[in-house]
Biopython code that builds the backbone (N, CA, C, O; Angstrom):
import numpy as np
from Bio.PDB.StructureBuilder import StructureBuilder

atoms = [
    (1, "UNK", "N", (0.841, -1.174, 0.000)),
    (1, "UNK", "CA", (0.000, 0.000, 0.000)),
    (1, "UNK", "C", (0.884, 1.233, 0.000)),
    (1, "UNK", "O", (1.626, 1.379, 0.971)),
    (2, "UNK", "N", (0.897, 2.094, -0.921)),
    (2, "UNK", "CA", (1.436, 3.171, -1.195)),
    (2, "UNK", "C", (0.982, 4.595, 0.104)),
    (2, "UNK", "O", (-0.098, 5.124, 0.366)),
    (3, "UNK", "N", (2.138, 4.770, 0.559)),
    (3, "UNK", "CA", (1.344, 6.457, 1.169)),
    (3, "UNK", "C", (2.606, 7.107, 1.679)),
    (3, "UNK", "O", (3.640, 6.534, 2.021)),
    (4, "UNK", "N", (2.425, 8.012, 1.674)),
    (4, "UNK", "CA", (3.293, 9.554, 2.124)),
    (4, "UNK", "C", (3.330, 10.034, 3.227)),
    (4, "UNK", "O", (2.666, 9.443, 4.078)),
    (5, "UNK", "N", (3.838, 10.848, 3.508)),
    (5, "UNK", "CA", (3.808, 11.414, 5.002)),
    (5, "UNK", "C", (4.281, 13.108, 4.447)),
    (5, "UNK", "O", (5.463, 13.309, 4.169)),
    (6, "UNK", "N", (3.547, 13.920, 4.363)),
    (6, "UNK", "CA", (3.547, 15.080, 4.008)),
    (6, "UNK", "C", (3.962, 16.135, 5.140)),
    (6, "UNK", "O", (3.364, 16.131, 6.216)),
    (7, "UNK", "N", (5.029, 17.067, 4.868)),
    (7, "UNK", "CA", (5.240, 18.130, 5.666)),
    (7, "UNK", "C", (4.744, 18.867, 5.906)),
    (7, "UNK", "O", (4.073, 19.183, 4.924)),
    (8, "UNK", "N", (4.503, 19.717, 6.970)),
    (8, "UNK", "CA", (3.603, 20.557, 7.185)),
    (8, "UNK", "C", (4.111, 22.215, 6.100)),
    (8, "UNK", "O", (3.326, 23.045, 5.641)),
    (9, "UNK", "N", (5.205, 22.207, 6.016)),
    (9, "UNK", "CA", (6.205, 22.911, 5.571)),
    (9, "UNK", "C", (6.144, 22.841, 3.819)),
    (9, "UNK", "O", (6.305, 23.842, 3.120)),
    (10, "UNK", "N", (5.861, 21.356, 3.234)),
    (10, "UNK", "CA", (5.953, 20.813, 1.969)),
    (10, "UNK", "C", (4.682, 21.038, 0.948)),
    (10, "UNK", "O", (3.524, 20.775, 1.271)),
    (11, "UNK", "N", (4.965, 21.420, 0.020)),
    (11, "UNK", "CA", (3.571, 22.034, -0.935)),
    (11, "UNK", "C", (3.025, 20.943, -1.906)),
    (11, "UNK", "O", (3.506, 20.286, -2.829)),
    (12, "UNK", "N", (2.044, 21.019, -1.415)),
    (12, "UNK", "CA", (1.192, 19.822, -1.673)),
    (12, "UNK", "C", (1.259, 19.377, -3.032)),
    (12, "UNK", "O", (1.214, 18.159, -3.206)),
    (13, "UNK", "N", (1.381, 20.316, -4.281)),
    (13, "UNK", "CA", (1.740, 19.960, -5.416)),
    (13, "UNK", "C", (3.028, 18.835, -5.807)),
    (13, "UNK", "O", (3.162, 18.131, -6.807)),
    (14, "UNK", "N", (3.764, 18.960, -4.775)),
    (14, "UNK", "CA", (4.839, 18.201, -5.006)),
    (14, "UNK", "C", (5.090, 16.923, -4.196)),
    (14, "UNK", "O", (5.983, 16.088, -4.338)),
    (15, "UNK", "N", (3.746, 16.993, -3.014)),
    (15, "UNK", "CA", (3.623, 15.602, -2.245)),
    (15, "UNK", "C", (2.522, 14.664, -3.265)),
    (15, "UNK", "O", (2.511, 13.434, -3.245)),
    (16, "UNK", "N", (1.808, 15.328, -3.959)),
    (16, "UNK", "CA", (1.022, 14.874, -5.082)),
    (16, "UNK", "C", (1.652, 13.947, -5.975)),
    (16, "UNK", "O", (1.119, 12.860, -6.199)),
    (17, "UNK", "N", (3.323, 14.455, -6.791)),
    (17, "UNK", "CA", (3.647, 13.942, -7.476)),
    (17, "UNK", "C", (4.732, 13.340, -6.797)),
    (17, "UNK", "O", (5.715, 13.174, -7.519)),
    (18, "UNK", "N", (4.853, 12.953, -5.599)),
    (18, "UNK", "CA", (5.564, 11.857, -4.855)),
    (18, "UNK", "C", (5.052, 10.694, -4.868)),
    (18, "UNK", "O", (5.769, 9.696, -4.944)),
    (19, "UNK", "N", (3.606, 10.621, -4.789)),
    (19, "UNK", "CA", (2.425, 9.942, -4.598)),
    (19, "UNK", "C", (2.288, 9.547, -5.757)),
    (19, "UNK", "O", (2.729, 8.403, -5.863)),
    (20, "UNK", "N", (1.972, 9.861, -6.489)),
    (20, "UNK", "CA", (2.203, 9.408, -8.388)),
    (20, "UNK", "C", (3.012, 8.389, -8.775)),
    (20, "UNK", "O", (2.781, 7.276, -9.246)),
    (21, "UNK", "N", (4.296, 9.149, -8.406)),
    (21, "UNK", "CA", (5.217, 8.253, -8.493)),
    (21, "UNK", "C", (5.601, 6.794, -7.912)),
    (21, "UNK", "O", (6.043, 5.799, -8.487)),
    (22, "UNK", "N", (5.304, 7.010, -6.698)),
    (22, "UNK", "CA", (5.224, 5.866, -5.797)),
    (22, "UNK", "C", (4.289, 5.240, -6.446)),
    (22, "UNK", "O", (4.954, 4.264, -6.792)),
    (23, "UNK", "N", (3.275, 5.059, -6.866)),
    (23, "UNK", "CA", (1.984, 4.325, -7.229)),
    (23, "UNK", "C", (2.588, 3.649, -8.294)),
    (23, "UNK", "O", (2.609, 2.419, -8.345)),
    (24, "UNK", "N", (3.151, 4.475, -9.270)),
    (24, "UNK", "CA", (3.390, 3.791, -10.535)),
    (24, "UNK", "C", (4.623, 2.629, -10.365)),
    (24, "UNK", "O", (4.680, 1.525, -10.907)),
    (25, "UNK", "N", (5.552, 3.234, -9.464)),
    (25, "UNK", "CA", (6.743, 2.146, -9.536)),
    (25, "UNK", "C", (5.853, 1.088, -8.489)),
    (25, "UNK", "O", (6.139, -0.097, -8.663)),
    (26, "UNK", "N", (5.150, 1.274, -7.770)),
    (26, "UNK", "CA", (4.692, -0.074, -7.432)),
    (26, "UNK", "C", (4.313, -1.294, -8.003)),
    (26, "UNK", "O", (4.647, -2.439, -7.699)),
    (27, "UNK", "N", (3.173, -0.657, -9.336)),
    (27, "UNK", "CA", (1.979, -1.048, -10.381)),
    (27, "UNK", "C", (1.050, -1.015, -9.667)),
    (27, "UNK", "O", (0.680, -2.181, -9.526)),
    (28, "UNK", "N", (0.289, -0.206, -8.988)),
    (28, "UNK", "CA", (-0.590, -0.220, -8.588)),
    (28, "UNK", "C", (-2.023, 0.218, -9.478)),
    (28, "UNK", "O", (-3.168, -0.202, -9.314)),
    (29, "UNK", "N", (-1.580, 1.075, -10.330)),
    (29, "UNK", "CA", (-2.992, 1.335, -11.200)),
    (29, "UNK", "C", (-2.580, 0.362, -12.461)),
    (29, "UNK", "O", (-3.572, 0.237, -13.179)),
    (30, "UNK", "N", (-1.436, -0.383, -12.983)),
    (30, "UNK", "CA", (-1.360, -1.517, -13.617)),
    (30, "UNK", "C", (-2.118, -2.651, -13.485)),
    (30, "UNK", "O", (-2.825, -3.137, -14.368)),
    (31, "UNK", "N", (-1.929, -3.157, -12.129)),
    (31, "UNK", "CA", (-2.275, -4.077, -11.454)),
    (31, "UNK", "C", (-4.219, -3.601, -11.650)),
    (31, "UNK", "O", (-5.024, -4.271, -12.298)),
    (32, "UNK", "N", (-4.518, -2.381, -10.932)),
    (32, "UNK", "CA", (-6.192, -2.396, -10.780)),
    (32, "UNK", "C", (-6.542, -2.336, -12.616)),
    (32, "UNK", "O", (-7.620, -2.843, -12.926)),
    (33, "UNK", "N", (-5.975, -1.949, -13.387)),
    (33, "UNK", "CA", (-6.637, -2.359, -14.799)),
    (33, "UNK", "C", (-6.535, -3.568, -15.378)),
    (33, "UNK", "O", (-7.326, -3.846, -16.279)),
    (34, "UNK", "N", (-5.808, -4.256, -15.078)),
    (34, "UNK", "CA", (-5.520, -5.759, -15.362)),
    (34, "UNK", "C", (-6.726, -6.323, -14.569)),
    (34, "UNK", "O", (-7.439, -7.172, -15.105)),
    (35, "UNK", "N", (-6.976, -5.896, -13.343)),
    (35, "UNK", "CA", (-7.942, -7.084, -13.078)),
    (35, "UNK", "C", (-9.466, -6.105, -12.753)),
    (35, "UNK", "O", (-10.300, -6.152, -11.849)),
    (36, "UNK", "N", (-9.342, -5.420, -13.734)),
    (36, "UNK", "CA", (-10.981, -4.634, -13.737)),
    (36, "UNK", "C", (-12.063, -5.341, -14.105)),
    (36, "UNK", "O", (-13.183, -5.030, -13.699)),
    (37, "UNK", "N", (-11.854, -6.346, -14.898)),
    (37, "UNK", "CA", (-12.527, -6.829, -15.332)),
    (37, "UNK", "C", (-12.343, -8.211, -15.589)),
    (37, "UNK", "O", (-11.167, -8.405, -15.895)),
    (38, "UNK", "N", (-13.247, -9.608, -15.593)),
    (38, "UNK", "CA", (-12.694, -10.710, -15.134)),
    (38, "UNK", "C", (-12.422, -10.775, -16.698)),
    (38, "UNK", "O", (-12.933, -10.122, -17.607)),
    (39, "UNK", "N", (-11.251, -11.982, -16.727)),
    (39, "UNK", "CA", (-10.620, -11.905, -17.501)),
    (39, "UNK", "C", (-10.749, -13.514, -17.459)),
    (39, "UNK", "O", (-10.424, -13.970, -16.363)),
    (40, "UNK", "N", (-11.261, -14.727, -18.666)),
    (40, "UNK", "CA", (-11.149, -16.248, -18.446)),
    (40, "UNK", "C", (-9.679, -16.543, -18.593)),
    (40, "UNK", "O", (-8.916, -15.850, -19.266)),
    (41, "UNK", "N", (-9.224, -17.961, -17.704)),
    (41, "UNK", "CA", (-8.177, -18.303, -17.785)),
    (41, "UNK", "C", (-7.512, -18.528, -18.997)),
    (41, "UNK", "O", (-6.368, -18.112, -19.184)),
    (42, "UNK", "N", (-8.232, -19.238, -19.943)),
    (42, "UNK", "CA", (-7.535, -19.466, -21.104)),
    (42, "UNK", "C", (-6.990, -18.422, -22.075)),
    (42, "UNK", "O", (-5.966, -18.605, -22.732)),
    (43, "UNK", "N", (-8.169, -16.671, -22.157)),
    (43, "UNK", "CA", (-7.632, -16.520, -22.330)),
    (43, "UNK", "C", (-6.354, -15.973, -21.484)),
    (43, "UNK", "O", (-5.382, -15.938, -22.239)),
    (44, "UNK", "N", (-6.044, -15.557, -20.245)),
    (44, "UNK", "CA", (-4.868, -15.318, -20.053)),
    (44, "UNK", "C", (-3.738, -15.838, -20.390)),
    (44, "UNK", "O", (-2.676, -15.242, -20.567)),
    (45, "UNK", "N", (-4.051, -17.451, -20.521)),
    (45, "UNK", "CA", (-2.893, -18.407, -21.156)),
    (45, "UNK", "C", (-2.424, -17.903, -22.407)),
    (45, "UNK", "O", (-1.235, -17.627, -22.566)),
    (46, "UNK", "N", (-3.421, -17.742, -23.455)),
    (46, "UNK", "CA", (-3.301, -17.172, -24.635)),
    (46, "UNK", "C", (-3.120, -16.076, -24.835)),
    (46, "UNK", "O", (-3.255, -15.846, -26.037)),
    (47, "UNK", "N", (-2.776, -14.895, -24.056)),
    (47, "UNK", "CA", (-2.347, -13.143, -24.166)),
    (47, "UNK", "C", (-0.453, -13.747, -23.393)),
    (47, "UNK", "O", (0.574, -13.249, -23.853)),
    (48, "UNK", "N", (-0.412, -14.798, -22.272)),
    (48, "UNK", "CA", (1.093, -15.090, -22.271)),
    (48, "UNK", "C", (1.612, -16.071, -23.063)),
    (48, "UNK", "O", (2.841, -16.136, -23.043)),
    (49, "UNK", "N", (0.915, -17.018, -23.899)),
    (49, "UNK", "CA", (1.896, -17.517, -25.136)),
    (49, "UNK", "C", (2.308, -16.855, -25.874)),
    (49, "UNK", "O", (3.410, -16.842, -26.422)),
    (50, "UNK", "N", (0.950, -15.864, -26.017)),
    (50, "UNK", "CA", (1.181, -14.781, -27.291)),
    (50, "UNK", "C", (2.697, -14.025, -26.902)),
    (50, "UNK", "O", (3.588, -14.372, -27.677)),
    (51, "UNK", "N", (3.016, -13.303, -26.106)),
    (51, "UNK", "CA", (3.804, -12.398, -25.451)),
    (51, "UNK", "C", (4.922, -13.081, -25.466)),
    (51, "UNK", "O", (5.977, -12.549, -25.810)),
    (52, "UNK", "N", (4.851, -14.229, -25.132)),
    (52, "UNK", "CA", (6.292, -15.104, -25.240)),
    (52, "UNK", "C", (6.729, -15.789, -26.659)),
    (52, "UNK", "O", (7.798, -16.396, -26.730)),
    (53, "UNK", "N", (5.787, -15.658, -27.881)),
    (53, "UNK", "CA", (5.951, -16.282, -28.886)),
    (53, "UNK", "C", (6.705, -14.444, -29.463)),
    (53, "UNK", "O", (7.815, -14.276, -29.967)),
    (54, "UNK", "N", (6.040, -13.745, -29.270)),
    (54, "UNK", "CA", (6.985, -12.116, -29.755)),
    (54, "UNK", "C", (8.418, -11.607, -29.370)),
    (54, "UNK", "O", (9.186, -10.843, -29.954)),
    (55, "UNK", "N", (8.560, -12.614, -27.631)),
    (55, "UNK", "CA", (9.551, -12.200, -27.578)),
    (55, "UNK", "C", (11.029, -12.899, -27.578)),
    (55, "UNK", "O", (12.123, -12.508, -27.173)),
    (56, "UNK", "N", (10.443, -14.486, -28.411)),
    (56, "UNK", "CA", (11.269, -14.842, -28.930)),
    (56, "UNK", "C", (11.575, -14.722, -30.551)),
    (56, "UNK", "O", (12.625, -15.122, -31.053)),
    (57, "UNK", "N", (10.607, -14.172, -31.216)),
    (57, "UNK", "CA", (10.485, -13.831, -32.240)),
    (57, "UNK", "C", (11.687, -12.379, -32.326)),
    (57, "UNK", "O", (12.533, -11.995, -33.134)),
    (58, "UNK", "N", (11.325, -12.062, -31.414)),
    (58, "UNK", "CA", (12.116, -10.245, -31.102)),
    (58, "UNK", "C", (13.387, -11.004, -31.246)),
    (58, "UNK", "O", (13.989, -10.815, -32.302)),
    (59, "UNK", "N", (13.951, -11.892, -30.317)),
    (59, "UNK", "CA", (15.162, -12.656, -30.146)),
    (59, "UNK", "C", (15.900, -12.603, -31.168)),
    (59, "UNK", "O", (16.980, -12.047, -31.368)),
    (60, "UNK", "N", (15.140, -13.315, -31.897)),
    (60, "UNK", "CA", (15.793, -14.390, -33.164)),
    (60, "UNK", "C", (16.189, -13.178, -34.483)),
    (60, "UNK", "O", (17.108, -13.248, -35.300)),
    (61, "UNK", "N", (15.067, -12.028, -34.318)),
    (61, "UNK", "CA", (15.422, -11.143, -35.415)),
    (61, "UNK", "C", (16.823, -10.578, -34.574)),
    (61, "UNK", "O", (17.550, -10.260, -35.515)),
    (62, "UNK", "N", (17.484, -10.325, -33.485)),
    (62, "UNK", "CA", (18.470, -9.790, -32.984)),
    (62, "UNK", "C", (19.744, -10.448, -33.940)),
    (62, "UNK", "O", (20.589, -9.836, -34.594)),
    (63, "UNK", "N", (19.590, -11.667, -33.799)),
    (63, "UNK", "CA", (20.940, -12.668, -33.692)),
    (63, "UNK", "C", (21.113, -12.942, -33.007)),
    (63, "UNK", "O", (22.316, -13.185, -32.923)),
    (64, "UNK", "N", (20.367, -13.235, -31.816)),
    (64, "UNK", "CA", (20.981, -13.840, -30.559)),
    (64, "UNK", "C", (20.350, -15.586, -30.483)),
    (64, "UNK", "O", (19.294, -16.089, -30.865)),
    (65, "UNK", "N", (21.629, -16.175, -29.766)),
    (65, "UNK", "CA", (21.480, -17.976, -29.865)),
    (65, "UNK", "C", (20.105, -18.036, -28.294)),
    (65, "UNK", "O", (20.122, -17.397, -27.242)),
    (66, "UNK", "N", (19.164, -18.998, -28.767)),
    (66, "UNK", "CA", (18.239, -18.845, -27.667)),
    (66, "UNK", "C", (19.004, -20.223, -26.612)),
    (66, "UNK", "O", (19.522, -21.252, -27.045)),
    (67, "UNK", "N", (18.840, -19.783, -25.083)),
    (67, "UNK", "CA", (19.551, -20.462, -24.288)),
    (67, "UNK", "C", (18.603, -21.361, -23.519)),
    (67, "UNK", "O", (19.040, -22.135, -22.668)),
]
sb = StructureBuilder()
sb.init_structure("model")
sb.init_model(0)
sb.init_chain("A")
sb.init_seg("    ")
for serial, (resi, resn, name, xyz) in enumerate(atoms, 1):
    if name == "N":
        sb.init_residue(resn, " ", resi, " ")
    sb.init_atom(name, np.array(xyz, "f"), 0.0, 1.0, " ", f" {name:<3s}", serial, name[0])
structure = sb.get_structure()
């Protein structure tokens, strides 16, 4: 759970985008759009074959030997 502790001294515009930040390097609004909506298993299986069939595809156009 993401949260701040704001100065009394510190301007809120910039405890705002502390807060932003923190959220995002967590994945926290990643994470709540991914599961907004139910999503069936299979396909999830099939959005990570997919993803892993691109990024060996990505690979192979490099030149790199797959290990």
């Amino acid at each position: 759970m993401a949260h701040i502790i704001v100065d009394d001294n510190e301007i809120l515009e910039k405890a705002i985008k502390r807060f932003k930040r923190m959220v995002e390097k967590e994945g926290i609004i990643r994470e709540y759009k991914k599961r907004e909506y139910f999503e069936k298993p299979s396909t999830i299986l099939n959005r990570k074959k997919k993803a892993f069939r691109r990024k060996l595809m990505k690979k192979s156009r490099r030149g790199r030997p797959d290990y």
